[in-house]
C-alpha positions as CSV (number, residue, x, y, z in Angstrom):
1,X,0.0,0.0,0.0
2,X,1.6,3.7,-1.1
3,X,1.4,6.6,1.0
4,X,1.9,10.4,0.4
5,X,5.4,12.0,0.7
6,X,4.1,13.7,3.8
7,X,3.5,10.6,5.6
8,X,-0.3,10.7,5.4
9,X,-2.1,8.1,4.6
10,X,-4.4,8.7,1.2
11,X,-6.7,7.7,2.6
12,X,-6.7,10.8,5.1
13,X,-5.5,9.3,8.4
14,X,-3.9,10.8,11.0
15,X,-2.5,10.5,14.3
16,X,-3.8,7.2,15.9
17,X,-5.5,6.5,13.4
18,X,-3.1,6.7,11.1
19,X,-0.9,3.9,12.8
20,X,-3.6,1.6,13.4
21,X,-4.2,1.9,9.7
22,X,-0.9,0.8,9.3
23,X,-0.8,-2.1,11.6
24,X,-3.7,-3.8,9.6
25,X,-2.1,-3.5,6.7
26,X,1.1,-5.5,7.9
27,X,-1.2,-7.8,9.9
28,X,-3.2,-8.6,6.0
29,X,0.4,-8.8,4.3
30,X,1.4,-11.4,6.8
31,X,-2.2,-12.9,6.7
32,X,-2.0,-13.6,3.0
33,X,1.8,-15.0,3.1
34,X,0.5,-17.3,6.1
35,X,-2.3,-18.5,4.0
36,X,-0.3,-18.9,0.6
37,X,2.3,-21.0,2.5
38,X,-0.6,-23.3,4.1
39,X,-1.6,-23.8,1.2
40,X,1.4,-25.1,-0.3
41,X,2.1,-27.1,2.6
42,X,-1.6,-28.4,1.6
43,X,-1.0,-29.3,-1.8
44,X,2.1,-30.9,-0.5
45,X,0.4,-33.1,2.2
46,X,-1.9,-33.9,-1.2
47,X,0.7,-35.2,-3.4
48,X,0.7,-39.1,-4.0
49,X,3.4,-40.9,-1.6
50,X,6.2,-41.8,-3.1
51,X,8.1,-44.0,-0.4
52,X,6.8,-47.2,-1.8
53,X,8.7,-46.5,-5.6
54,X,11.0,-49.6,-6.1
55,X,14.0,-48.9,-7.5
56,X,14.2,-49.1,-11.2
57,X,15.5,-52.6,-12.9
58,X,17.3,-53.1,-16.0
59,X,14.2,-54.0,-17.7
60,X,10.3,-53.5,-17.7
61,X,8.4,-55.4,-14.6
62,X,5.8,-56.3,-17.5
63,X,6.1,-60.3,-18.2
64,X,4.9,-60.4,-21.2
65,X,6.8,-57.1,-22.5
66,X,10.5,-57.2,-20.9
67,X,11.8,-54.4,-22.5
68,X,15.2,-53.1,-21.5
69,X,15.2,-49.9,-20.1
70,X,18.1,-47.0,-20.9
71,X,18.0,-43.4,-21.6
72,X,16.1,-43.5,-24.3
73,X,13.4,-46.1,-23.1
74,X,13.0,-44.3,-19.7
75,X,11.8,-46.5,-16.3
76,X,8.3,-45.0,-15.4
77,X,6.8,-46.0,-11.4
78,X,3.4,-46.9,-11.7
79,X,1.7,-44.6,-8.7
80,X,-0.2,-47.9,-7.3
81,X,2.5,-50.8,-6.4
82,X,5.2,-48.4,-7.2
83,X,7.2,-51.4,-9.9
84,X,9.1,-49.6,-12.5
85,X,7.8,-50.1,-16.2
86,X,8.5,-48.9,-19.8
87,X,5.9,-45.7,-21.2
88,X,4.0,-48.2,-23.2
89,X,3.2,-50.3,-20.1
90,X,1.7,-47.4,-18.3
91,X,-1.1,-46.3,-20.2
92,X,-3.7,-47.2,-17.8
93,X,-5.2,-44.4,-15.3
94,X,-7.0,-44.7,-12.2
95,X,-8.0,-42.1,-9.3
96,X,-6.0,-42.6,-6.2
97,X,-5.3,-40.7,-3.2
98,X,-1.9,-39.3,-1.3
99,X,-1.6,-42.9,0.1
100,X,-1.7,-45.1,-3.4
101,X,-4.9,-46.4,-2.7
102,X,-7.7,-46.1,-5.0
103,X,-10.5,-43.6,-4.1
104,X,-13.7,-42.2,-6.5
105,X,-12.4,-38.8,-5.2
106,X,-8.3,-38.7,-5.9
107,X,-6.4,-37.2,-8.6
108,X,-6.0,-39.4,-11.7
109,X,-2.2,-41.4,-11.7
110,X,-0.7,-43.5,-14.3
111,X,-0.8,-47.7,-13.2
112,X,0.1,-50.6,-14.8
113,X,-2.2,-52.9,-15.7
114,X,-2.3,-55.5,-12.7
115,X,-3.2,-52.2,-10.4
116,X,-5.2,-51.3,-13.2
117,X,-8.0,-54.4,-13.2
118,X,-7.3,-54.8,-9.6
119,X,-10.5,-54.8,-7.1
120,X,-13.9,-53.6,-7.6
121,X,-13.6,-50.0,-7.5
122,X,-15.1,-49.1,-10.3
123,X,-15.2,-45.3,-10.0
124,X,-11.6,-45.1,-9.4
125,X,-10.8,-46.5,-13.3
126,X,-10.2,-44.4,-16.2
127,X,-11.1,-46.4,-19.5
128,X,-9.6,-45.0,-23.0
129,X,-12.5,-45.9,-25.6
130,X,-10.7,-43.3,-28.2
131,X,-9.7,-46.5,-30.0
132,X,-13.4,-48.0,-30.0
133,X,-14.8,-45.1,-30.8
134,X,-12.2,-44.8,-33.7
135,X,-12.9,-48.5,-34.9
136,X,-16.5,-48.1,-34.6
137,X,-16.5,-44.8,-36.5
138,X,-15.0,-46.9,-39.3
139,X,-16.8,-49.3,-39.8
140,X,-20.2,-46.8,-39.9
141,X,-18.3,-45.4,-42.5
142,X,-17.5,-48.1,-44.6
143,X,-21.7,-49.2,-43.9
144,X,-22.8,-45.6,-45.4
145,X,-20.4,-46.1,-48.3
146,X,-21.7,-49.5,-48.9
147,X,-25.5,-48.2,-48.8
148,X,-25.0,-45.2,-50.9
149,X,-22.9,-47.2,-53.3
150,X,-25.8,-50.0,-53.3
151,X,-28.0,-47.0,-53.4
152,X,-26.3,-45.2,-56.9
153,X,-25.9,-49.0,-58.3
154,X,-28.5,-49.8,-61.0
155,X,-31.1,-52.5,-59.7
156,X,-29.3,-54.9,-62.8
157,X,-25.8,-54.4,-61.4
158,X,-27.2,-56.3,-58.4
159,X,-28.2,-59.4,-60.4
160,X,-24.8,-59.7,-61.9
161,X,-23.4,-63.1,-62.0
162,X,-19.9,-63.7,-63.0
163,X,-19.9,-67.4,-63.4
164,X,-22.9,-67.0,-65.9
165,X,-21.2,-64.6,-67.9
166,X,-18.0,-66.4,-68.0
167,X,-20.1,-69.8,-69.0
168,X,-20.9,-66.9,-72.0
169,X,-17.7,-66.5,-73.3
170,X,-16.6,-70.1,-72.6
171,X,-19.5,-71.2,-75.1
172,X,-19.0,-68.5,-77.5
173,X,-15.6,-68.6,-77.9
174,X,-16.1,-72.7,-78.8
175,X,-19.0,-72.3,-81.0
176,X,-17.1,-69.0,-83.2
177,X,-13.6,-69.9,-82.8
178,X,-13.0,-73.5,-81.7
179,X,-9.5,-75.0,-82.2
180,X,-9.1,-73.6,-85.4
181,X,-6.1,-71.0,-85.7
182,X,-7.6,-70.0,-89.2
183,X,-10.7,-69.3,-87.3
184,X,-9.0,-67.3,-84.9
185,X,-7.0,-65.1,-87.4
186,X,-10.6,-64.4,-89.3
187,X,-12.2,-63.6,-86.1
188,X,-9.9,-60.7,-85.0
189,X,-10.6,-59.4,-88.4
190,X,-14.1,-59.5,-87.7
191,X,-14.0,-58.2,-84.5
192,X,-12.5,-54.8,-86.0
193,X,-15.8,-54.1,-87.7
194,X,-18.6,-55.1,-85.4
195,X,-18.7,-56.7,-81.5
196,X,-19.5,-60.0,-81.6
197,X,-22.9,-60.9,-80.1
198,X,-21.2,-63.6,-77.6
199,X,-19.1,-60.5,-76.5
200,X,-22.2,-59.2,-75.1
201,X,-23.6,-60.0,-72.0
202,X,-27.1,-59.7,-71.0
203,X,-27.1,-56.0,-70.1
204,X,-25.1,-54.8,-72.9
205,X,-27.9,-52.5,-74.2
206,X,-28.7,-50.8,-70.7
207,X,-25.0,-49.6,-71.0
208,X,-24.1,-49.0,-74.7
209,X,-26.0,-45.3,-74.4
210,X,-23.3,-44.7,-71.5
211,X,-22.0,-41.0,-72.0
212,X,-19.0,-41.1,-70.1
213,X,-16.9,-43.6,-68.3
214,X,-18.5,-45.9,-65.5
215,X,-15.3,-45.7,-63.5
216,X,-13.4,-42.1,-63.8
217,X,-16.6,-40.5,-65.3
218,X,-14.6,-38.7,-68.2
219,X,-16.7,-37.7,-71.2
220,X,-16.4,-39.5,-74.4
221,X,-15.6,-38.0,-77.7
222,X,-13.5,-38.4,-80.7
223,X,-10.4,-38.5,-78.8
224,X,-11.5,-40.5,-75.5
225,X,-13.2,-43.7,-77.3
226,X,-15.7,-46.0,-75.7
227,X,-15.0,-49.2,-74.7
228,X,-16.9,-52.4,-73.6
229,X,-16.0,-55.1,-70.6
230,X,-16.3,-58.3,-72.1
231,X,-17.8,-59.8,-68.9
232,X,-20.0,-56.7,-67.5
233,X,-20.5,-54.6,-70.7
234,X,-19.9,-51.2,-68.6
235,X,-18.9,-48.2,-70.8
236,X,-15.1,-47.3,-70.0
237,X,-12.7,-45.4,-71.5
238,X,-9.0,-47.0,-72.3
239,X,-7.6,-46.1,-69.5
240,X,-10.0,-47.6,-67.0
241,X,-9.8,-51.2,-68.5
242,X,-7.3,-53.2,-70.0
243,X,-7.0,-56.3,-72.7
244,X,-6.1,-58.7,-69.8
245,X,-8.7,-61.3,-70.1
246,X,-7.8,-64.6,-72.3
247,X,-9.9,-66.9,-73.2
248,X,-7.6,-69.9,-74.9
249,X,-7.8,-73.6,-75.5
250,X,-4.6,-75.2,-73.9
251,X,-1.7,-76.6,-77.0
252,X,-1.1,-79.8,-74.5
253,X,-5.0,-80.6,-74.9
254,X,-6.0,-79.0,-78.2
255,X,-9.2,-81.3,-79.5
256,X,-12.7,-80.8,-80.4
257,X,-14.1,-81.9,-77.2
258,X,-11.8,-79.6,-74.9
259,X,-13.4,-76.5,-73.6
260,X,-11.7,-73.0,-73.6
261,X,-10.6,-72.0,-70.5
262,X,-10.0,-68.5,-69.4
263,X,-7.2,-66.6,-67.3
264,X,-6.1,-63.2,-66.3
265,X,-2.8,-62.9,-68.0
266,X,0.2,-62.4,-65.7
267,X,-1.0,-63.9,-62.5
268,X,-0.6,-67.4,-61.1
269,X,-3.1,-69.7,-62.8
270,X,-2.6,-67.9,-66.9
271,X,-0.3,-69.9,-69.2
272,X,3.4,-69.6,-69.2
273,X,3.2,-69.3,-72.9
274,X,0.5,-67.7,-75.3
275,X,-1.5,-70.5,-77.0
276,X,-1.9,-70.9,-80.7
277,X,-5.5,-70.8,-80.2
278,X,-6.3,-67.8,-77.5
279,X,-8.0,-64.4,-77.8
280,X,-7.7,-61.3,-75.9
281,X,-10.5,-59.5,-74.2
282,X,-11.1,-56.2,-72.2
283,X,-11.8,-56.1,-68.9
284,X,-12.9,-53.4,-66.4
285,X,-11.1,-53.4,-63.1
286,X,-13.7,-54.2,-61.1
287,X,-14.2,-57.3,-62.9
288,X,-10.0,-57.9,-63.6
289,X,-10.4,-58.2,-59.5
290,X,-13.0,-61.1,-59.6
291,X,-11.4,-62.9,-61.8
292,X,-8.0,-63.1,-59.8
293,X,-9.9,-64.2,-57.0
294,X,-11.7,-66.8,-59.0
295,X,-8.4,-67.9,-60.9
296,X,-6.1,-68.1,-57.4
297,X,-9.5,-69.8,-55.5
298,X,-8.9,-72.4,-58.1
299,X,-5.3,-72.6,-58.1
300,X,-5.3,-73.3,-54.2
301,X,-8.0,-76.0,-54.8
302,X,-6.1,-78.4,-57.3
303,X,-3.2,-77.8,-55.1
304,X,-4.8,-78.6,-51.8
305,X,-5.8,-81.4,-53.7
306,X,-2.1,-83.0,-55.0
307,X,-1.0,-84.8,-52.3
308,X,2.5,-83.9,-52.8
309,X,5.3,-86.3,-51.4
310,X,7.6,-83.3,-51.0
311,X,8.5,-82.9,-47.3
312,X,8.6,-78.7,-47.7
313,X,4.8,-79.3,-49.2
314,X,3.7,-81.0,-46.5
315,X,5.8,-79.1,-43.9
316,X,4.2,-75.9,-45.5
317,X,0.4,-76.9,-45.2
318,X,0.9,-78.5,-41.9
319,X,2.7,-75.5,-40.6
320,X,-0.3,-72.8,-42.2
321,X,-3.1,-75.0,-40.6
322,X,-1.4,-75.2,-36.9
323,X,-0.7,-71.5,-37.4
324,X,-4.5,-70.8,-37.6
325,X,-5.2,-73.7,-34.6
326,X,-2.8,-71.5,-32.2
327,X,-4.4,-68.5,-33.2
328,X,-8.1,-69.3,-32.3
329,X,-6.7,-71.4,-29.5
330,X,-4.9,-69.0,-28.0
331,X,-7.7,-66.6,-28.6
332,X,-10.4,-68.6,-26.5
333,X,-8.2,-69.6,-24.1
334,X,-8.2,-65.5,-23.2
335,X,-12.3,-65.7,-23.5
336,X,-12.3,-68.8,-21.1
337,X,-9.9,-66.6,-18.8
338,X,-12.3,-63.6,-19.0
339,X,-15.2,-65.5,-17.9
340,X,-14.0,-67.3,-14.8
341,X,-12.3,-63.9,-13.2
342,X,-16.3,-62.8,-13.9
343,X,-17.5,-65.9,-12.7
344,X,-15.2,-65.6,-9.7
345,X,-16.2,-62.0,-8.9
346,X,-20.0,-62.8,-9.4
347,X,-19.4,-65.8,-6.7
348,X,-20.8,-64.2,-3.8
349,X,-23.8,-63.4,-4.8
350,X,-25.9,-64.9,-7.7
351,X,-27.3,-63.0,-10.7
352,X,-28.2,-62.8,-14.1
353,X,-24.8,-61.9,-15.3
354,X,-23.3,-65.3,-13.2
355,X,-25.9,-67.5,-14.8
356,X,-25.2,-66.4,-18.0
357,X,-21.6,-67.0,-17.7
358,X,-22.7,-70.1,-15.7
359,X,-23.8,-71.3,-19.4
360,X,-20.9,-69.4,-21.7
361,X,-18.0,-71.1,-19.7
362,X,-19.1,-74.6,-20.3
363,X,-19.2,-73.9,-24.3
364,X,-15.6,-71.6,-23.7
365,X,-14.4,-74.7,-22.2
366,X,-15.3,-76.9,-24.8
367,X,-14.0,-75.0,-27.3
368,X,-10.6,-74.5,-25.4
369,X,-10.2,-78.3,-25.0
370,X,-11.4,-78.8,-28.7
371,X,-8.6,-76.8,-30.4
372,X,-5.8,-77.5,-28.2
373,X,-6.9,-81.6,-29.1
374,X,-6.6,-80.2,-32.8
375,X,-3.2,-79.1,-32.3
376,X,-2.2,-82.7,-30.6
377,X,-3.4,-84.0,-34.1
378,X,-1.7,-81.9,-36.1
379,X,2.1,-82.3,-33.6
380,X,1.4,-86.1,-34.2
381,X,1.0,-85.6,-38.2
382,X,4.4,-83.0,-38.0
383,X,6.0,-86.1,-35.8
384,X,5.4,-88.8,-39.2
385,X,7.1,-86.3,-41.5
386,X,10.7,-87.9,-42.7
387,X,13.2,-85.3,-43.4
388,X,15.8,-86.2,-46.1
389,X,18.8,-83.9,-45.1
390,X,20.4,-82.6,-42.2
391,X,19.4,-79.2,-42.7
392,X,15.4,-80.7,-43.3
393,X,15.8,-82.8,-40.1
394,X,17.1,-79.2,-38.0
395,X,13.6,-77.3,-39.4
396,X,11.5,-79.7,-38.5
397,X,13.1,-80.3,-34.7
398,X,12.7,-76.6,-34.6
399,X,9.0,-76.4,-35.6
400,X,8.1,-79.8,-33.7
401,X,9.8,-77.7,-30.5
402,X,8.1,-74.5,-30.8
403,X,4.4,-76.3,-31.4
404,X,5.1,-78.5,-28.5
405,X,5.8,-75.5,-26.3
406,X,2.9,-73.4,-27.3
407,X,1.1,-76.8,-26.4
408,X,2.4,-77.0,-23.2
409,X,2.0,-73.7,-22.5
410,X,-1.3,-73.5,-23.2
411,X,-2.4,-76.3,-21.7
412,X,-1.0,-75.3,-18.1
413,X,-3.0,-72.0,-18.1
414,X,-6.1,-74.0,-19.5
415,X,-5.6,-76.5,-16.1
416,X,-4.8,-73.3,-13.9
417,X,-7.3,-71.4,-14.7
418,X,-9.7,-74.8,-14.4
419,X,-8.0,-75.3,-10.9
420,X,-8.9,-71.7,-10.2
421,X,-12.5,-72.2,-11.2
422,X,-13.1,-75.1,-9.1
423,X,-11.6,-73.5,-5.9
424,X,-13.8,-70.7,-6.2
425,X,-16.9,-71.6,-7.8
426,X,-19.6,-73.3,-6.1
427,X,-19.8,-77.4,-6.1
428,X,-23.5,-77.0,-8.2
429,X,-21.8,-74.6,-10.5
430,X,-19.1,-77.0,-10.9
431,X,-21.2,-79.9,-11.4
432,X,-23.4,-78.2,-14.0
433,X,-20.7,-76.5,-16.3
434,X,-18.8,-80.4,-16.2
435,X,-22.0,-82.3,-16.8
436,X,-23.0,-80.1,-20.0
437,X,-19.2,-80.3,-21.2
438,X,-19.3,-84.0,-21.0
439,X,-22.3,-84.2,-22.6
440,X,-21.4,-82.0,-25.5
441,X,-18.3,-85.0,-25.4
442,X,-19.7,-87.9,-26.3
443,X,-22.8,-86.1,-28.5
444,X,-20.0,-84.9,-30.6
445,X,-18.5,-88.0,-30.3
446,X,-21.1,-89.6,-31.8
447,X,-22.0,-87.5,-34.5
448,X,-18.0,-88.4,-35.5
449,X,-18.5,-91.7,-35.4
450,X,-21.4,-91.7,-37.0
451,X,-20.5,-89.4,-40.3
452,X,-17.9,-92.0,-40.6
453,X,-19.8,-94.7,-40.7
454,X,-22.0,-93.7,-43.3
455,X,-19.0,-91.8,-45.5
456,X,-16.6,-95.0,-45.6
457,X,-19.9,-97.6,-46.6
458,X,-20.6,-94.9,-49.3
459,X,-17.2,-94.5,-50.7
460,X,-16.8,-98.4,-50.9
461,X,-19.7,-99.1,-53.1
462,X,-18.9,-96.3,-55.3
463,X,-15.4,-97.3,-55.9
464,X,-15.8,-101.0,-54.9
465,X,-13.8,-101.1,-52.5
466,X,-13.1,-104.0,-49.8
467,X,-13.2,-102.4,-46.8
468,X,-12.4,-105.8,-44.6
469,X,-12.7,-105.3,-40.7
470,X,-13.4,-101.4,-41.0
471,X,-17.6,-101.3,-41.4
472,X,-17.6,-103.6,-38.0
473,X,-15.0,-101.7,-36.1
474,X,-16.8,-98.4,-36.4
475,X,-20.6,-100.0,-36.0
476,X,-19.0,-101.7,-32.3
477,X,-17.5,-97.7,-31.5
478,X,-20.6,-96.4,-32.1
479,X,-22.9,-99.0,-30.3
480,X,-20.7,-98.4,-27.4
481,X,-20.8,-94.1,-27.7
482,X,-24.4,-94.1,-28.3
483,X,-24.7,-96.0,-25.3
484,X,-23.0,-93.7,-22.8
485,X,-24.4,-90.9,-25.1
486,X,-28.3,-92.2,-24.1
487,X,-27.1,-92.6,-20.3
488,X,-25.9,-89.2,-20.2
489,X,-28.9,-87.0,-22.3
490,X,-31.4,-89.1,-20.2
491,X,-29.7,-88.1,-16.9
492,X,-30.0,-84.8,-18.1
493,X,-33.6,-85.1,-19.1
494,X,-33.0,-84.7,-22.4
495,X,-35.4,-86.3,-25.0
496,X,-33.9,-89.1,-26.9
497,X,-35.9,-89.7,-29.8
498,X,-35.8,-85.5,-30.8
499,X,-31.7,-86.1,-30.4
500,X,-31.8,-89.5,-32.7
501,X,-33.7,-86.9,-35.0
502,X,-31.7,-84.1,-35.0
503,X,-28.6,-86.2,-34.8
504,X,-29.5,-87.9,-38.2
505,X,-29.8,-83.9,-39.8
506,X,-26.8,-82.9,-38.7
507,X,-25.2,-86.0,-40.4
508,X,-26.5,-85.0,-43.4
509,X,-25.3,-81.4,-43.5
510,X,-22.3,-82.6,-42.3
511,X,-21.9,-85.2,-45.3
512,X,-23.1,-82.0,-47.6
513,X,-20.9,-79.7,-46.1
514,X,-17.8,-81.3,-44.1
515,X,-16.7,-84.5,-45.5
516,X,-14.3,-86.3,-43.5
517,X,-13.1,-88.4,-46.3
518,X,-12.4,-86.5,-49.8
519,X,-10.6,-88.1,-52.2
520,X,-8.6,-86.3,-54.9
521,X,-10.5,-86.2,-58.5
522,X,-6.6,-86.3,-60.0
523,X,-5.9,-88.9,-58.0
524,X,-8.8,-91.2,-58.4
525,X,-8.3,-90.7,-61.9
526,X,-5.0,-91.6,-62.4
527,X,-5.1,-94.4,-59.3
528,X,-8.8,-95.6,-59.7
529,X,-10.1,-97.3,-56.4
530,X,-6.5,-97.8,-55.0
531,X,-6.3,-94.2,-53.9
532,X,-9.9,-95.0,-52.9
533,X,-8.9,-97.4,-50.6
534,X,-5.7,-96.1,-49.1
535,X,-7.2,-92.8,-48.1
536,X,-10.4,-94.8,-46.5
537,X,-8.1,-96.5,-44.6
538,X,-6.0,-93.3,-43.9
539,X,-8.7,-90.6,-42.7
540,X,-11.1,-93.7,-40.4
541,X,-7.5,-94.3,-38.8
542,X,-7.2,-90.4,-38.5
543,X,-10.6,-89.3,-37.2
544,X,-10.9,-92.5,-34.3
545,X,-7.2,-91.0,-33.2
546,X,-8.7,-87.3,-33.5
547,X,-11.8,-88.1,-31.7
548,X,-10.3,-90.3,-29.0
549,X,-7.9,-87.1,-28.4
550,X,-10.9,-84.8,-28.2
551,X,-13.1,-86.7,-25.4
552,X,-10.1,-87.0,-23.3
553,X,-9.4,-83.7,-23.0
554,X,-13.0,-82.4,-23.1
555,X,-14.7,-85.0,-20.3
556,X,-13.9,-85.8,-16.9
557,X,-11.4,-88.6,-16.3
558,X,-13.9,-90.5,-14.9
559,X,-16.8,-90.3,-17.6
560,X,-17.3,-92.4,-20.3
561,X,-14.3,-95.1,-20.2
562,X,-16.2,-97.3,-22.3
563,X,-15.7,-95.1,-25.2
564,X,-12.1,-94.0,-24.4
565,X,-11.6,-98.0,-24.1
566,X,-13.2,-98.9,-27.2
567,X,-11.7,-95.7,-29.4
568,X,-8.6,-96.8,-28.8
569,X,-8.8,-100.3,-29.5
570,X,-10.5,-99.2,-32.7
571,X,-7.6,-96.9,-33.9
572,X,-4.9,-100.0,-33.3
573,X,-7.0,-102.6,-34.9
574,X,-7.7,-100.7,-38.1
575,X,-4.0,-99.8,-39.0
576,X,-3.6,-103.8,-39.0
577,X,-6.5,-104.2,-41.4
578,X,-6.5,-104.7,-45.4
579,X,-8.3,-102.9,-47.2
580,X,-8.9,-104.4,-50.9
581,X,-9.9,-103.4,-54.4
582,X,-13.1,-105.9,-56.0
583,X,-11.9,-106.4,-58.7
């Protein structure tokens, strides 16, 4: 506060009462400097405690990331247990207050995140849902494209069918050109003049009064020409399409009854060299895109078909289909983990949420056990493999190792968290979660057993084949699983005769769909009924040893030893049985 020169206050004070004016306002300068450092020492007392921070390691306290830590990847405390971590194991938030604990009404501090799902305080945790919201704002995107685009699309456009339209050219190209090269030649003349009529497809006419291109919507004139697709008939210009589509008759099989064939040129499927008897067609890009998918579909067909006896071949499809196994395995293994830590929390006191996860564990279960018996399969098929060179034998050690310990691995947290389950559930939750898994055992089981059955009786009389032993060894396995299969729907009060019924559907779309046994159409018609027989004998051997695996680790120990009895004995006695040709 100023004063005048003369000593006087300005505010016109004198005397006494100019000191006592002066002694308040030292008593509110001191006032305000008491209160400002309270409050410090307040914000102070406030500030998260910091004398539980462990001292920082050489790398992060995260298991499953371990990163070294240095200058550059700086050690971060996490505010609740106070274990030192890297930045990107810290991205969890949670309110806590000056003593680490969490409270709906502390500041917000960075955690890991054990601290971070830790206890039931549900106010005190800070979800990010930027990237949900970022995903989900995506895909509403991609739905609005798809409706407007559906929207603009002519109602024509809709009903396009490529494998019609190819059947078009197929038949035209036969019926105008055939295997005639003199034909050919005269053709391409031809075609200078007028479009031939097999050249157009069935909506030619809605799109030969096009103005401008379908795809970069330029204007045609005397320097931007119109062109056709071949397959679609959309108006392009030359730019937006390209002579990429060949329609040919092979030179190795060049007859009168072969039919033309045709390929995208350039791509894996198209012939190495142009044949004698082949014409070129334009394509839109749109369509250039089905057709690559249709020619490479095919392509992986007839070679998932060749049963090659080259080690890398088989090394390379065994490898691709365990690759997907561990992937969905590993995947509901961390489901089956989610729902017992809900089932666990949920254990004190019953509700809607408990009984539905009551009935979603037994399934999770299920499915756990289900693919992790796959990938015992699959190890045992890796284990028959005979490498021919050092080198051969050192790669498939390697992968044999690395599937073994994923198995392992797997199967440890499967049993822990099962362990965990039963030590904190209660014994009627137990009991009804194992009684619906076994069940869903030995049904599928069954429904094996029985697909087999009726597969290897029909592949024998088509190819007459002498199956020996095999029809009798799979009608006594499946006496014995429907059986224990009756024992345990009845218990269950299950209807028996609606199961025989539905049982007998689902072998039907299973035989429609899902054939166990498929026999190659190259093979059976270079080897006739011997491949026939060998792979009969082959896949019954492989599904008993496949479904034996699967009830084993899917039931109880104790359940249904009749059928774990009798699968095995099946699998051993039909590697020692002959399987014929009637000749």
């Amino acid at each position: 506060m100023s004063v005048s020169p003369s000593g006087r206050s300005p505010w016109g004070f004198e005397g006494e009462g100019h000191s006592a004016w002066t002694k308040q306002v030292e008593l509110a300068g001191l006032t305000a400097d008491t209160t400002a450092s309270s409050a410090d020492s307040e914000d102070k007392k406030k500030e998260i405690s910091r004398k539980h921070w462990k001292t920082p390691g050489s790398n992060c306290s995260n298991k499953d990331c371990k990163v070294k830590l240095s200058l550059i990847q700086r050690a971060h405390h996490c505010r609740r247990c106070g274990g030192t971590f890297c930045e990107n194991c810290l991205q969890y938030k949670r309110r806590l207050n000056h003593l680490a604990n969490p409270d709906p009404d502390g500041k917000r501090y960075k955690v890991c995140q054990q601290c971070f799902v830790e206890g039931k305080d549900n106010q005190g945790v800070i979800v990010s849902m930027t990237s949900t919201f970022l995903e989900l704002r995506t895909q509403i995107k991609v739905v609005q494209n798809t409706s407007e685009t559906a929207t603009k699309d002519r109602s024509w456009r809709n009903r396009f069918d490529l494998e019609v339209e190819c059947k078009r050219l197929i038949t035209g190209f036969k019926l105008a050109v055939g295997n005639s090269e003199l034909k050919r030649s005269l053709h391409e003349v031809k075609t200078l003049i007028a479009v031939p009529n097999w050249q157009k497809s069935t909506y030619w006419m809605m799109e030969v009064k096009a103005e401008s291109c379908q795809t970069c919507k330029s204007k045609f004139s005397l320097m931007r020409k119109k062109h056709h697709c071949r397959l679609c008939s959309r108006g392009l210009c030359k730019s937006c399409s390209s002579k990429d589509l060949l329609v040919y008759i092979p030179d190795e099989e060049r007859s009168n009854q072969t039919e033309p064939r045709l390929a995208i040129i350039k791509i894996n499927g198209s012939p190495t060299v142009e044949p004698e008897v082949s014409l070129y067609l334009r394509i839109c890009k749109a369509c250039q895109e089905k057709m690559v998918d249709r020619q490479m579909n095919k392509v992986e067909k007839e070679f998932m078909e060749q049963r090659s006896q080259d080690v890398f071949t088989d090394l390379i499809m065994l490898h691709t289909a365990v690759e997907k196994i561990k992937e969905t395995a590993a995947r509901q293994l961390t489901e089956y983990q989610v729902i017992v830590e809900s089932l666990e929390d949920n254990s004190s006191h019953e509700n809607s949420d408990s009984k539905s996860n009551i009935k979603t564990l037994a399934k999770s279960q299920e499915d756990v056990a289900d693919y992790l018996s796959q990938l015992v399969v699959k190890i045992q098929h890796l284990k028959k493999l005979k490498p021919e060179s050092n080198s051969q034998a050192i790669l498939f050690k390697n992968c044999l190792k690395s599937n073994c310990d994923f198995y392992f691995e797997n199967l440890h947290q499967f049993r822990y968290q099962t362990r965990k389950l039963s030590e904190s559930a209660p014994p009627n939750v137990l009991e009804i979660i194992q009684r619906t898994v076994d069940t869903h055992a030995i049904v599928s089981t069954q429904l094996y057993i029985r697909q087999l059955i009726y597969e290897s009786i029909h592949l024998s009389e088509t190819h007459k084949v002498i199956t020996g032993e095999i029809p009798d060894i799979l009608i006594t396995v499946d006496q014995t699983v429907e059986e224990e299969a009756k024992t345990a729907l009845v218990s269950n009060g299950d209807d028996w005769d609606q199961h025989t019924q539905v049982m007998l559907t689902m072998v039907g779309e299973q035989i429609k769909n899902h054939r166990l046994i498929k026999p190659s159409k190259r093979l059976l018609k270079k080897e006739g009924s011997k491949h026939a027989a060998d792979i009969l004998k082959w896949r019954c051997l492989e599904v008993l040893q496949q479904v034996h695996v699967q009830i084993n680790m899917k039931s109880a120990n104790r359940s249904f030893q009749k059928s774990k009895n009798v699968l095995k004995d099946a699998g051993e006695k039909v590697k020692t049985c002959q399987v014929l040709i009637d000749t």
